[in-house]
DSSP file (Angstrom, degrees, kcal/mol; ACC not computed):
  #  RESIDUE AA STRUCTURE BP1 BP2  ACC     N-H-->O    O-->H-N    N-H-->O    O-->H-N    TCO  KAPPA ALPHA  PHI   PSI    X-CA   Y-CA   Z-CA
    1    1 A X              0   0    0      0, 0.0    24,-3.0     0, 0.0    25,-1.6   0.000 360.0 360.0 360.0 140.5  111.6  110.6   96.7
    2    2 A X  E     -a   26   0A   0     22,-0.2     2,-0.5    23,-0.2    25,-0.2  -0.990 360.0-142.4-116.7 118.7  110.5  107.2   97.8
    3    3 A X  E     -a   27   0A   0     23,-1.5    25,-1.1    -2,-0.4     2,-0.8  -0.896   8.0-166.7 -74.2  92.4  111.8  103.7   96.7
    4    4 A X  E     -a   28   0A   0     -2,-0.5    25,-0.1    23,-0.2     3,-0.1  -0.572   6.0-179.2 -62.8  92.6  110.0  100.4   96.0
    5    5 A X        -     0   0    0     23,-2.3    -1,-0.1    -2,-0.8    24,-0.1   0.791  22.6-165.9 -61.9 -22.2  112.1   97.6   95.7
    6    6 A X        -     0   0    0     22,-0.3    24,-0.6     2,-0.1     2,-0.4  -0.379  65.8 -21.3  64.2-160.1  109.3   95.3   95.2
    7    7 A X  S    S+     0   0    0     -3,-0.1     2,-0.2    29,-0.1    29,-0.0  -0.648 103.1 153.1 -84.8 122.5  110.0   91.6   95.5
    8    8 A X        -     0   0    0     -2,-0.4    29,-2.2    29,-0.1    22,-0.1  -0.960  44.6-140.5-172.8 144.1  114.3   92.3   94.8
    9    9 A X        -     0   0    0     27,-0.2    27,-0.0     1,-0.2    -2,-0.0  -0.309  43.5 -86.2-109.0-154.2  117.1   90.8   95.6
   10   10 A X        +     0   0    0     -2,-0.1     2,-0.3     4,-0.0    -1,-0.2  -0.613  41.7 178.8 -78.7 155.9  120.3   93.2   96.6
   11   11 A X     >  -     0   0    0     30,-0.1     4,-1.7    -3,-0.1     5,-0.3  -0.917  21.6-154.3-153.4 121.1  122.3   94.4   93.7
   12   12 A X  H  > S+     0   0    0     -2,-0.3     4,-2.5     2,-0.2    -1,-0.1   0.947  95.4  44.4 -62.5 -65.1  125.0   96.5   94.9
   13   13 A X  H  4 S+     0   0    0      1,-0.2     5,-0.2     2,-0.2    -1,-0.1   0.920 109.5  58.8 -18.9 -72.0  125.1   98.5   91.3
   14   14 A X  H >> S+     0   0    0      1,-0.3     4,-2.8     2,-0.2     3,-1.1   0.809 106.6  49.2 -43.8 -56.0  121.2   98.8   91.0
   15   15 A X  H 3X S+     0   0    0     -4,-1.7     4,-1.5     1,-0.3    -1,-0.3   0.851 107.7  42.2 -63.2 -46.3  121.0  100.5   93.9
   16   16 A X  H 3< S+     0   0    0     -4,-2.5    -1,-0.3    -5,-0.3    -2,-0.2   0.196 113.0  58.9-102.2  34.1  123.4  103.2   94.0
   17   17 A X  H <> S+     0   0    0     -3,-1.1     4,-2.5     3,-0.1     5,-0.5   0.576 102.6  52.2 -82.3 -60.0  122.4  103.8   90.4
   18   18 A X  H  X S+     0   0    0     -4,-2.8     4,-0.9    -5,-0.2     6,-0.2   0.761 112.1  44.8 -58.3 -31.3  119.1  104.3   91.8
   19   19 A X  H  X S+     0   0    0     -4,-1.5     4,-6.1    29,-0.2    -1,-0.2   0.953 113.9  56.6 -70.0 -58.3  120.8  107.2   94.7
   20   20 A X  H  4 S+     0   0    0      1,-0.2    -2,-0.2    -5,-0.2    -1,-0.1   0.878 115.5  27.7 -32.4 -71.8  122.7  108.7   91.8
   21   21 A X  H  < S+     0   0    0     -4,-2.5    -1,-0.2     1,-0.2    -2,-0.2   0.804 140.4  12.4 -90.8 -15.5  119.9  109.6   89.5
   22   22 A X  H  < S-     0   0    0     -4,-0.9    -1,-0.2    -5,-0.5    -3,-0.2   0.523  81.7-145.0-144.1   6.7  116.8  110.2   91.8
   23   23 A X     <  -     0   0    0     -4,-6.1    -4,-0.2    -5,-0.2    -3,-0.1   0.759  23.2-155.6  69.4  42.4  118.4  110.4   95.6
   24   24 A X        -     0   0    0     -6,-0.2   -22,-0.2    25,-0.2     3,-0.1   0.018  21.8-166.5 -78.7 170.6  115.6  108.8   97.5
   25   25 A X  S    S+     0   0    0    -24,-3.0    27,-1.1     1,-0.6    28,-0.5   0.564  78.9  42.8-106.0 -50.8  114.9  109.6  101.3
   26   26 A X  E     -a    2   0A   0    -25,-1.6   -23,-1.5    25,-0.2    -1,-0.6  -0.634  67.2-178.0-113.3 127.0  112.5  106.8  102.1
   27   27 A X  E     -ab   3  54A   0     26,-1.3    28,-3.2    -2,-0.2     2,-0.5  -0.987  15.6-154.0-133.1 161.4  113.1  103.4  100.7
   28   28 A X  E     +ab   4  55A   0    -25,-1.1   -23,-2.3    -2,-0.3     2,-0.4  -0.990  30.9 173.4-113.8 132.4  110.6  100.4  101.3
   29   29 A X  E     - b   0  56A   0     26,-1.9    28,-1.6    -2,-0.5   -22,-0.1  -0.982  33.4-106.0-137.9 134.2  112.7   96.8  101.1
   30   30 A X  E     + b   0  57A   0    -24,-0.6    28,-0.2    -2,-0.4    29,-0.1   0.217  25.7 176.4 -19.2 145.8  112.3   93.3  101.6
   31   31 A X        +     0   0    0     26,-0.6    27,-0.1    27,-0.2    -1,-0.1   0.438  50.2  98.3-150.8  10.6  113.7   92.0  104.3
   32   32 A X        -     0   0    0      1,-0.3     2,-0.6    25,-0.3     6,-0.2   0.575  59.0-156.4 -95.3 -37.6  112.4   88.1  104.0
   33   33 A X  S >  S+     0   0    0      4,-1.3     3,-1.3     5,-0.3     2,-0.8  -0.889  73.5  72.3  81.4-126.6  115.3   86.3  102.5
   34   34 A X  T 3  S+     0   0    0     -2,-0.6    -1,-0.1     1,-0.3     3,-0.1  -0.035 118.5  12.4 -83.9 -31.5  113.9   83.4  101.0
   35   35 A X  T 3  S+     0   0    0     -2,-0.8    -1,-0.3    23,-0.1     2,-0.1   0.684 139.4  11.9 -87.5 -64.8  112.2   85.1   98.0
   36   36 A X  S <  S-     0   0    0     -3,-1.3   -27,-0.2    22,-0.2    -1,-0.1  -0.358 111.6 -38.7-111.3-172.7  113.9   88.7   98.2
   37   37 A X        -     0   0    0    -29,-2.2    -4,-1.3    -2,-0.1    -1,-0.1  -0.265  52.0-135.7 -55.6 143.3  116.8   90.1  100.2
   38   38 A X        -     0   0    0     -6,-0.2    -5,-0.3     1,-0.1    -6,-0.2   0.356  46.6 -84.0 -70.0-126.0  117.4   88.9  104.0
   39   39 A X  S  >>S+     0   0    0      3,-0.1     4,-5.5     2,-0.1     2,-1.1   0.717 125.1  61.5 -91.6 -56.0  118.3   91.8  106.4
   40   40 A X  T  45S+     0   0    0      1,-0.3    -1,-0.1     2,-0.2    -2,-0.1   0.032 106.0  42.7 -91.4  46.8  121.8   91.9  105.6
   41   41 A X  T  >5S+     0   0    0     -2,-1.1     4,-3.1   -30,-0.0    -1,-0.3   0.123 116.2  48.6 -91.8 -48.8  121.4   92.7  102.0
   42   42 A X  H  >5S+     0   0    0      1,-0.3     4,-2.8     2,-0.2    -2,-0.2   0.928 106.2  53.3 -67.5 -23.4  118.7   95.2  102.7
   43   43 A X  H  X5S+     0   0    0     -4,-5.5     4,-1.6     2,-0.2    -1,-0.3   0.873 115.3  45.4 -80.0 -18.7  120.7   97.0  105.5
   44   44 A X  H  ><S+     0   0    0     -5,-0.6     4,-1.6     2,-0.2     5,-0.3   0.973 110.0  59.6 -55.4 -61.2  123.7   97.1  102.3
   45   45 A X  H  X S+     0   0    0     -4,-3.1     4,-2.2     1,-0.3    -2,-0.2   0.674 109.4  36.8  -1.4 -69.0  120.7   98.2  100.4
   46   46 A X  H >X S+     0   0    0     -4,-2.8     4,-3.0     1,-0.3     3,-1.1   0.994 112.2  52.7 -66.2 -63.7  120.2  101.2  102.6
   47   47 A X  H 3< S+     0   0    0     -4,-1.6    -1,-0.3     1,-0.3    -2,-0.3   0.870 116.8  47.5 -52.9 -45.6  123.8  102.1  103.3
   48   48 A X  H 3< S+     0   0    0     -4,-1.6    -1,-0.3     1,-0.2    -2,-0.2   0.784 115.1  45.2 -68.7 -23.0  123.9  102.0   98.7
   49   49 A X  H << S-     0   0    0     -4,-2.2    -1,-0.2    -3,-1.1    -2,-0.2   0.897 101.7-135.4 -92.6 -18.5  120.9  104.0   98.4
   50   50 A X     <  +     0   0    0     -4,-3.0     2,-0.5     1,-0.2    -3,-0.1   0.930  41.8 172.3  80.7  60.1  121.9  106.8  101.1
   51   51 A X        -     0   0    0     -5,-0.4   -25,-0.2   -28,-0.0    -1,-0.2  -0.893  29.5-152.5 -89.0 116.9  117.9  106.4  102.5
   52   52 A X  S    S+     0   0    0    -27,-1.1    27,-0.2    -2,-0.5   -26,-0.1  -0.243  84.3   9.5 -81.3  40.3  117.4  108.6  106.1
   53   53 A X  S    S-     0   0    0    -28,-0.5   -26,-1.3    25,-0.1     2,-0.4  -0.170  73.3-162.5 149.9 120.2  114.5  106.0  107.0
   54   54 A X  E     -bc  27  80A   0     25,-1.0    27,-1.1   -28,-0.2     2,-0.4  -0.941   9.9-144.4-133.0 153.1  113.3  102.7  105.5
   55   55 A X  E     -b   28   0A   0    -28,-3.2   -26,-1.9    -2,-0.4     2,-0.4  -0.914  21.6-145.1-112.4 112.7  110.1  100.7  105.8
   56   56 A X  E     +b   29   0A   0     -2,-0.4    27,-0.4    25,-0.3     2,-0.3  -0.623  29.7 141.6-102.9 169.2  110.6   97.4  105.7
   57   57 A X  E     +b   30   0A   0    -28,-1.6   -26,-0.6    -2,-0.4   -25,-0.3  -0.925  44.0  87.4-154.5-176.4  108.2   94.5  104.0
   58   58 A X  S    S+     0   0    0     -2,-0.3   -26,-0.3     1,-0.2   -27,-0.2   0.787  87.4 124.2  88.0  16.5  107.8   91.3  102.2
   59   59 A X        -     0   0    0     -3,-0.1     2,-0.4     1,-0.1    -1,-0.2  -0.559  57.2  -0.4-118.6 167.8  108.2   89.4  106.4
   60   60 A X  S    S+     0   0    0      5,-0.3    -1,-0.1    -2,-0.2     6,-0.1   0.340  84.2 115.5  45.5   8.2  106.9   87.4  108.9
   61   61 A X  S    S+     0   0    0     -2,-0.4     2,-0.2     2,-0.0    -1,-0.2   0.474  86.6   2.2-119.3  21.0  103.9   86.6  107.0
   62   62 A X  S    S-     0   0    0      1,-0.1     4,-0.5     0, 0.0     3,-0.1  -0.734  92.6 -91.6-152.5-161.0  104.5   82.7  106.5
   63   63 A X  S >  S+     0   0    0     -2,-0.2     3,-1.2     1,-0.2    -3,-0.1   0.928 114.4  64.8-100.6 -49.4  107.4   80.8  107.9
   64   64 A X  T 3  S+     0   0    0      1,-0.2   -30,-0.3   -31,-0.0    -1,-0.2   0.773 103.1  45.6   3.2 -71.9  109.7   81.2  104.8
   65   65 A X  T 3  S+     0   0    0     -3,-0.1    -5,-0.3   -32,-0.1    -1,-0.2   0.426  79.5 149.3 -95.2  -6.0  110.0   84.5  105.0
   66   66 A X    <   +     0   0    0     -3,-1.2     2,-0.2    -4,-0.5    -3,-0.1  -0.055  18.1 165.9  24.9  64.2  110.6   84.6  108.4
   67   67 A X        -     0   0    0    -29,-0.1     2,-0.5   -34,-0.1    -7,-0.2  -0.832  38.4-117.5-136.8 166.2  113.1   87.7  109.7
   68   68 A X     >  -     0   0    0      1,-0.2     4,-2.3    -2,-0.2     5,-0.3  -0.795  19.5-169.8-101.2 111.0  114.1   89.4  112.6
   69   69 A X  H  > S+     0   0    0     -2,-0.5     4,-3.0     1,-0.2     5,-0.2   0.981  85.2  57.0 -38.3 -73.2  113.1   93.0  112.6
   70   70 A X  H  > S+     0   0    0      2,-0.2     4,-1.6     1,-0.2    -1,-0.2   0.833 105.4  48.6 -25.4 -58.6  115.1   93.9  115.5
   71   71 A X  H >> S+     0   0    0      1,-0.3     3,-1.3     2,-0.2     4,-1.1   0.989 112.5  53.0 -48.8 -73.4  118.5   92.7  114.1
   72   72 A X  H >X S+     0   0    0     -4,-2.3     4,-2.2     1,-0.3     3,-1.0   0.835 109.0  46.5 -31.9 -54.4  117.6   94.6  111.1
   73   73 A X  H 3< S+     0   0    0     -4,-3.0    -1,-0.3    -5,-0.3    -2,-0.2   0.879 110.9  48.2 -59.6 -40.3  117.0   97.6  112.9
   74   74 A X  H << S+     0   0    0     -4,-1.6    -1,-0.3    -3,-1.3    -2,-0.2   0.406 115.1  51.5 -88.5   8.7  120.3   97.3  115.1
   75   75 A X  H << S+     0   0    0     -4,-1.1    -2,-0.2    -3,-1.0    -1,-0.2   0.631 103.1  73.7-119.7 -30.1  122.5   96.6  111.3
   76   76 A X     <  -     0   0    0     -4,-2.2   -33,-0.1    -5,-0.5   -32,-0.0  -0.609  69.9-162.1 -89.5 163.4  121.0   99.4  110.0
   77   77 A X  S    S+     0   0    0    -34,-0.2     2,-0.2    -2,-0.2    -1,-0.1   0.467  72.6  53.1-120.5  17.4  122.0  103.4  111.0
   78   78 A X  S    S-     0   0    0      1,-0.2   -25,-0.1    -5,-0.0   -26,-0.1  -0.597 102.6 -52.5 -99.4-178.2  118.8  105.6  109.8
   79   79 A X        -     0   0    0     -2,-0.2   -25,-1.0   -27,-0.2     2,-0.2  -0.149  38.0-161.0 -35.9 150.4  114.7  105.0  110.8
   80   80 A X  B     -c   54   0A   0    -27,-0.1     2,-1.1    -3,-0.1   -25,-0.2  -0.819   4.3-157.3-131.0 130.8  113.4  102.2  110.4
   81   81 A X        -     0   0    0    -27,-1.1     2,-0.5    -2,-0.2   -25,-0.3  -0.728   7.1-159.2-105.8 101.1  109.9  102.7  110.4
   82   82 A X        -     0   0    0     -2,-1.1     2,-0.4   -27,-0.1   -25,-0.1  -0.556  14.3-164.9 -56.3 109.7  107.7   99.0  111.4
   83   83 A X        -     0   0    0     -2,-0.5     2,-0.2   -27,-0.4     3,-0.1  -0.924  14.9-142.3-112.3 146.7  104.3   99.2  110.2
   84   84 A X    >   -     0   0    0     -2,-0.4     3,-4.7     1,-0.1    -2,-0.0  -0.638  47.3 -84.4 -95.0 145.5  101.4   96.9  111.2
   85   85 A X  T 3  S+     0   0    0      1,-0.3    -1,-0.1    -2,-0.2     3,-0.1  -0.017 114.9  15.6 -77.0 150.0   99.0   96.0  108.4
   86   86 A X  T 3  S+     0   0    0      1,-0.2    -1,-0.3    -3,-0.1     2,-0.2   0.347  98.0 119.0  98.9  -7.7   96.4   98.5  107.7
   87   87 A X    <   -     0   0    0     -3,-4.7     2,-0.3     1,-0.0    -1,-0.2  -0.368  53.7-145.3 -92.5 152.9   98.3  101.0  109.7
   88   88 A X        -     0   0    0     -2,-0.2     2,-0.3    -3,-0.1    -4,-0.1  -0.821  10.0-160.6-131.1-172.0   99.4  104.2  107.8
   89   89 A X        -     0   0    0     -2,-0.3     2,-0.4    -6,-0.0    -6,-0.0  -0.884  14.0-136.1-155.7 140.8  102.3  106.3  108.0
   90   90 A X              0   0    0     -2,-0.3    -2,-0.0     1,-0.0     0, 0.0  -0.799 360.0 360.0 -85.1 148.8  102.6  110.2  106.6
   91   91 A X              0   0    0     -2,-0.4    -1,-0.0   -65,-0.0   -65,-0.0   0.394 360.0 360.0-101.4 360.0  105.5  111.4  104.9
């Protein structure tokens, strides 16, 4: 199962509602802050949905939204899989 947070910000609940009933592997989340959740909501995010490997989005793609991938990567402890746009990814 795969989870699309869409533009969201963390909700501790929402999310491990969302593990309970449908158990996801793969989640894609915001990581942008300014709009959606920074890093360090989405890396709670992960730890509430119990994800082995998240995609992040929703960055870097005006100065707003502005995050650091790395950091993200070193606060979370599954994948985290960076994709460049256009690029695709199998599951």
């Amino acid at each position: 199962m795969i989870y699309h947070a869409g533009d969201t910000g963390y909700h501790s609940a929402l999310f491990k509602d969302i593990c309970k009933l449908y158990h996801p592997q793969i989640a894609l989340l915001p990581i942008g802050g300014t709009f959606t959740m920074d890093i360090y909501g989405a890396a709670l995010a992960v730890e509430d949905l119990g994800v082995s490997k998240v995609i992040p989005m929703h960055y870097n793609t005006f100065p707003l939204i502005n995050a650091d991938v790395e950091k993200f990567k070193e606060l979370v402890k599954v994948e985290v899989v960076v994709m460049k746009v256009g690029e695709e990814w199998e599951v």
